[in-house]
N, C-alpha and C positions, 0 to 999 in steps of 0.2 A: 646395511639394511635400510629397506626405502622410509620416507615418512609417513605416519598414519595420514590415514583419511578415513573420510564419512563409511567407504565401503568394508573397514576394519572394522568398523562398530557393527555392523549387520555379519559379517563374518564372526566377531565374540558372541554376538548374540545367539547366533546357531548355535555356538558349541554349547554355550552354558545352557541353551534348550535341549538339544540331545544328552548330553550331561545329566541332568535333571531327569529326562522323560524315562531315560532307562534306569533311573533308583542310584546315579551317583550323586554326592556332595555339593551341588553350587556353593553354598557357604565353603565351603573346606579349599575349594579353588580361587575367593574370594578372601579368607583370610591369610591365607600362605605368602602373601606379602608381611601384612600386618602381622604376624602374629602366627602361631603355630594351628590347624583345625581346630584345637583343644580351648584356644582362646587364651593361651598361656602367652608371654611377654615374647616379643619381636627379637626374634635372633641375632646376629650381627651382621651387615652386610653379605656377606659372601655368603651365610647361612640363608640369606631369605631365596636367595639365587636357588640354591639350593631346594629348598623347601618347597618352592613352584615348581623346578624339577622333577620332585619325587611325587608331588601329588598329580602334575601333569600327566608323566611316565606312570605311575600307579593305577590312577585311575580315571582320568580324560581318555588317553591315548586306548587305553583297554577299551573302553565306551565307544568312542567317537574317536576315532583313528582318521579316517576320511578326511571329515573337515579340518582337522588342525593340522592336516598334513596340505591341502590345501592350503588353508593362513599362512601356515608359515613360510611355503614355497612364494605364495605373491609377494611378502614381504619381502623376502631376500630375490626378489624379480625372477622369476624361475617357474618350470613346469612343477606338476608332482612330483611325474617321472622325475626331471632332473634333480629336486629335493632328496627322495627317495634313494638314488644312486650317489648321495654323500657320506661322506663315512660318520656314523655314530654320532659324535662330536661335533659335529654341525646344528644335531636337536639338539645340546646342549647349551652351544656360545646363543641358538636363535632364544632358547628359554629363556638364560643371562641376562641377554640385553632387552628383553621385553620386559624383565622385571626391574632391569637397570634406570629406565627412561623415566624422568621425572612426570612425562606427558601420561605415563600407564597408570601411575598410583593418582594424578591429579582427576583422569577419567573417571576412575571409577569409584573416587569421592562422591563424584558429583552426581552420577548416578546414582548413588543412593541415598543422597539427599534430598534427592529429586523423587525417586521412588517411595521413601519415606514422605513427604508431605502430597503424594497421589494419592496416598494409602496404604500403601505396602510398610515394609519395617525393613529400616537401615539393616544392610549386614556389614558393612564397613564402617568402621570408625574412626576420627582423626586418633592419633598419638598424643600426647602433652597439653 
């Protein structure tokens, strides 16, 4: 998987807007690293993988299918078409390793930090 750039950030941004405009969760997309939607304690590694998994598949992909099938085809350098034509587990390992990356949870710290003293209200919070 390639490395982020500037144009990944306007790519998350779409989703979590579509997301949002059709009456799904942004917060619940946002905590599923941290922590479970509930706000209940951060699972164990492999759990959190997991956890963006299911809320992605649940209820992103239901939403806004389009775009994150876009993102994640650029990511992994690829058309949709050719994202589209891998087998299952391919939207898995690309889930994993977006939630793997230290560079995904340091993001979107910061965005909401940042968002927080704009005016808005943190929906991320550090751990410990």
């Amino acid at each position: 998987m390639r490395a982020y750039t500037v144009a990944d950030v306007f790519a998350v941004a779409d989703i979590f807007a579509a997301v949002t405009e059709n009456g799904g969760g942004l917060g619940g997309l946002l905590k599923a690293d941290g922590g479970a939607p509930d706000g209940s304690a951060a699972p164990p590694d492999e759990g959190r993988g997991l956890a963006i998994a299911n809320y992605l598949l649940g209820v992103c992909l239901a939403k806004c299918r389009d775009k994150i099938v876009g993102w994640f085809a650029s990511l992994n350098e690829m058309t949709a078409e050719e994202y589209n034509a891998l087998p299952p587990e391919r939207l898995l390992d690309t889930v994993e390793e977006i939630a793997a990356r230290p560079e995904s949870k340091d993001f979107f710290l910061r965005a909401s930090r940042l968002f927080s003293k704009i005016g808005g209200s943190g929906i991320i919070t550090e751990k410990g």
